[in-house]
N, C-alpha and C positions, 0 to 999 in steps of 0.2 A: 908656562906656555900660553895661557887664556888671556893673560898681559899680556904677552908678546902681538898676542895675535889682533887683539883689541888697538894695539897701538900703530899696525900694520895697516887695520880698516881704517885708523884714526886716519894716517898721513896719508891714503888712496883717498881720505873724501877731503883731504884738503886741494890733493893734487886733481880731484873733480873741480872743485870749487874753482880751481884758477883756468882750468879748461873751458868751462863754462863762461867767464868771465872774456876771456881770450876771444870765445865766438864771438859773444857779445861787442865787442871793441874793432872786431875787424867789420861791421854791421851786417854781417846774415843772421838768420834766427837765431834765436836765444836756444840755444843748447841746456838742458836746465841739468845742474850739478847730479841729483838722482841716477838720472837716463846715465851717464858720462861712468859713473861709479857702481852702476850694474854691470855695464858694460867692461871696462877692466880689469872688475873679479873675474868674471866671465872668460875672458882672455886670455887672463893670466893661469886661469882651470885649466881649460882646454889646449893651453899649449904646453903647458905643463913647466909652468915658469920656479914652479914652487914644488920643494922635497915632499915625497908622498906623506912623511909623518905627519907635518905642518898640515894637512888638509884639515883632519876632522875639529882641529880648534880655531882653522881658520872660517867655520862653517858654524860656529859658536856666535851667533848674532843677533840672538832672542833679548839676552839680555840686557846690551845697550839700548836695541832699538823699546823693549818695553819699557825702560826708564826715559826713552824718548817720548813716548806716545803718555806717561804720566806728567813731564812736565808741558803739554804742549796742552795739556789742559787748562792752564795759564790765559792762550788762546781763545776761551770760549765764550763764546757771548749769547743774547738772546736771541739774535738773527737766525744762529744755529738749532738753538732748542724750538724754535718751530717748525723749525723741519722735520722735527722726530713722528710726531702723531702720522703725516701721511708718509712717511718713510716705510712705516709698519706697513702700509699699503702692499706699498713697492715690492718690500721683502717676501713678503707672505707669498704673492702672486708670483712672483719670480722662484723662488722657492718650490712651488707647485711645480710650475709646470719644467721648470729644469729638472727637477728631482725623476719625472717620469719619462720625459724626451730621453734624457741621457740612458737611463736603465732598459726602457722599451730596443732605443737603438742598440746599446750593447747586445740584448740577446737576439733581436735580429739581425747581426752579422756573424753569431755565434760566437761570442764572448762567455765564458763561464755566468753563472749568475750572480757569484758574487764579487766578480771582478768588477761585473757590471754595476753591484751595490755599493761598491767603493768610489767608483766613477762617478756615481751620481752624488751621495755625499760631500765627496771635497769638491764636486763644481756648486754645488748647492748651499754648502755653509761656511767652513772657514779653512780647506783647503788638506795639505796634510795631517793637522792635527784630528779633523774630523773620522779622516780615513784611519789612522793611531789609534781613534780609540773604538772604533768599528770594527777594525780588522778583528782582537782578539774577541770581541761577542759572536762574531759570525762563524769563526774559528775560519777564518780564508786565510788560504798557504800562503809563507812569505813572499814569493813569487810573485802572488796576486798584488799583494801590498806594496810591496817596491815596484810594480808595473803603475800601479795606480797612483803612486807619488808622483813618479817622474814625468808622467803625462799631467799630473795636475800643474805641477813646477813650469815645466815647458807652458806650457797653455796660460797661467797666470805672465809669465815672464812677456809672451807676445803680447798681454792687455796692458802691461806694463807700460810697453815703449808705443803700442799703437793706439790707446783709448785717447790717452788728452790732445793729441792731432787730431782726431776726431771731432772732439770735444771741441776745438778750435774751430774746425771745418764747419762744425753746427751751428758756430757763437752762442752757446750756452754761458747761461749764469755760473755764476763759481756754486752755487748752492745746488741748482740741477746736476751739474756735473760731479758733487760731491756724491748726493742721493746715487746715480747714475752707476759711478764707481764703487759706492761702499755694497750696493748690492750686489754688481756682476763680477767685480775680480774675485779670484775663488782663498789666498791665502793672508792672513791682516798684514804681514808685514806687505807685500806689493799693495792689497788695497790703499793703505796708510801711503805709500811713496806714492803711486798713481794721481791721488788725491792732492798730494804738494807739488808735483811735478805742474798742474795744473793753475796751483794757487795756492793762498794763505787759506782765505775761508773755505775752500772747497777740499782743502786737507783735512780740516778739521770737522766738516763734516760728512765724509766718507769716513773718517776716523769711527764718528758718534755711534753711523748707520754699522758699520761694521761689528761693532761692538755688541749693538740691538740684534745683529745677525748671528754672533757667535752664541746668544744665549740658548738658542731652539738648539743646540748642538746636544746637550741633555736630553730636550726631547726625544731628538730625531735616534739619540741612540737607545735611549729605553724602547721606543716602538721600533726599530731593526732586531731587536735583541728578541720583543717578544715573536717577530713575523719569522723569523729562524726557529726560534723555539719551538713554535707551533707547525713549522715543516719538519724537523727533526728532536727527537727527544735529547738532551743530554747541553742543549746548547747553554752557553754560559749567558746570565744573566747579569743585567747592567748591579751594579756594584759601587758599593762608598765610593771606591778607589779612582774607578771612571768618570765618575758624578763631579770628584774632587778637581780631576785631571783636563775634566773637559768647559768647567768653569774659569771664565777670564777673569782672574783677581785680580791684577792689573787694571780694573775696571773703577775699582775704590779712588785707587792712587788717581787716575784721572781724573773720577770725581770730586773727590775731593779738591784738587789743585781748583778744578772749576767754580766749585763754590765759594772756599778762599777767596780769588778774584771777584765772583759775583759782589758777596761781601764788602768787598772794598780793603780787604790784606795788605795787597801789595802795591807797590810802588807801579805808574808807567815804567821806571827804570826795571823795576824789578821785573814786571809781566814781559817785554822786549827781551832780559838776559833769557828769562826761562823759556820763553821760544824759540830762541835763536841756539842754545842749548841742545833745547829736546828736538830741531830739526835738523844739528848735524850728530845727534845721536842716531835718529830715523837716517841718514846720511851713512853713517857708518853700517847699519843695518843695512841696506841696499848693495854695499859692497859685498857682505859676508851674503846673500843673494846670488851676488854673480858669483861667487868662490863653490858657491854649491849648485849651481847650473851645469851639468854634463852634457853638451849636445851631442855626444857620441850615445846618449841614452834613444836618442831616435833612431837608430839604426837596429839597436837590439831590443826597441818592442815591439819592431815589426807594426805595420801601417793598422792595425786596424782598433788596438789602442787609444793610436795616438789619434786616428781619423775620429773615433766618437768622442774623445776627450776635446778636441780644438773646434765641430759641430757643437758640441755642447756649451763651453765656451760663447760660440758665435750667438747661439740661440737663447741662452741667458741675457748676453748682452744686449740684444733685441727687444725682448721682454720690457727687460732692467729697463731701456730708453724708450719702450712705446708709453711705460707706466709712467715715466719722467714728465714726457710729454702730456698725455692725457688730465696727469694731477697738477698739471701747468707751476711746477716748482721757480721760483726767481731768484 
């Protein structure tokens, strides 16, 4: 069924690609394949095109796209690697002050506190997975945690389709716009497509920055775990298992692919298959995106939610591009 389903995303990002292509030819903007293949997973969710059993394996998309995001390290060059040092900038600051906007705003609309600790997490590091491994240290009731997803989902989904028109609007470098995106979308696979919907280089490095973003995920959960702990006794403590879960090892495979290249490994022929590869695997990954997008989830979280989750969002993003700005990225 994880075949079937894989092969399902395959032939939707072929049938993006030729959508795309179509815009293109008729001469209005370029519609880029990504946007096209979130869009009709999305579509075909919500109208409910597909047997309810097919859902949870049609929402199995981690997989190709992190074999995507390892070959596209093929991609990487030294243009990139200098953007790493003030990226850390970026993140750090952006990180701050989202992590406490979000949480301060949750509790003054009267959001639970730890709804509110989920909200700030996955808008501040890498999205659901952050909230995954949060939720069970805080011990916050499943309610909390699926409310907290699906507003992160939503809210990355709108950065998704609205940042690189922005991005456009601004005429930003591909390397600003990379920095820009790898800090403020909140989940890697949308950062990762935001980032190519954009461009080749500025895929790749909202790719880098994102990656640099996911590693404080360790952090940020040891010290939630102990700021619980120390409000309530009995709270569960960060743990091997979380440590392990919340590390992107996926992070190797890119590296490595990158240094190979650096190296001198591979062929021009070779470095062109392995990107063109690993960006309709991230392709594929963007469909299984839309297959797990419920816009009937805003109706049952009720506005206040989703109003601090898509604020926070907004405000991140602000940050993200005043810092962009300021550290004058090209």
């Amino acid at each position: 069924m994880i075949l079937a389903s894989w092969i399902i995303m395959a032939v939707i990002g072929y049938i993006s690609i030729w959508i795309s292509r179509l815009v293109v030819v008729r001469g209005t903007h370029p519609l880029e394949a990504i946007v096209v293949g979130v869009i009709i997973g999305a579509l075909i969710r919500n109208l409910n095109l597909i047997p309810s059993r097919w859902k949870p394996y049609l929402k199995k998309f981690e997989t190709p796209l992190l074999w995507g995001v390892v070959l596209l390290g093929a991609g990487f060059t030294i243009e990139i690697a200098r953007a790493e040092p003030l990226s850390l900038i970026v993140i750090l600051v952006t990180m701050s002050v989202g992590f406490w906007f979000v949480y301060l705003l949750g509790r003054s609309v009267g959001l639970p506190p730890k709804l509110s600790s989920l909200l700030s997490v996955g808008t501040t590091i890498c999205g659901g997975t952050a909230i995954a491994i949060t939720a069970p240290l805080i011990k916050a009731k499943e309610e909390e945690t699926s409310y907290a997803v699906s507003v992160i989902v939503i809210a990355a989904f709108i950065l998704l389709i609205g940042l690189p028109y922005c991005g456009r609007l601004l005429h930003m470098p591909e390397v600003a716009f990379g920095v820009w995106a790898g800090s403020a979308v909140h989940n890697t696979p949308q950062t990762i497509g935001t980032g190519y919907v954009y461009g080749e280089t500025s895929g790749q490095v909202a790719t880098m920055v994102k990656l640099t973003r996911n590693m404080f995920m360790i952090l940020l959960a040891f010290l939630m775990a102990i700021w619980y702990h120390a409000q309530k006794t009995g709270e569960r403590k960060l743990g091997k298992r979380e440590m392990l879960k919340a590390f992107p090892w996926f992070l190797f495979g890119y590296v490595g692919i990158a240094v190979l290249k650096l190296l001198g490994f591979f062929t021009p022929e070779g470095i062109a298959y392995f990107v063109k590869a690993g960006k309709f695997l991230i392709l594929m990954g963007m469909v299984g995106i839309g297959f797990g997008t419920n816009f009937r989830d805003m109706k049952r979280l009720g506005p206040k939610p989703l109003v601090v989750g898509i604020l926070g969002a907004f405000v991140v993003t602000l940050v993200s591009l005043g810092m962009v700005k300021l550290l004058h990225f090209q």
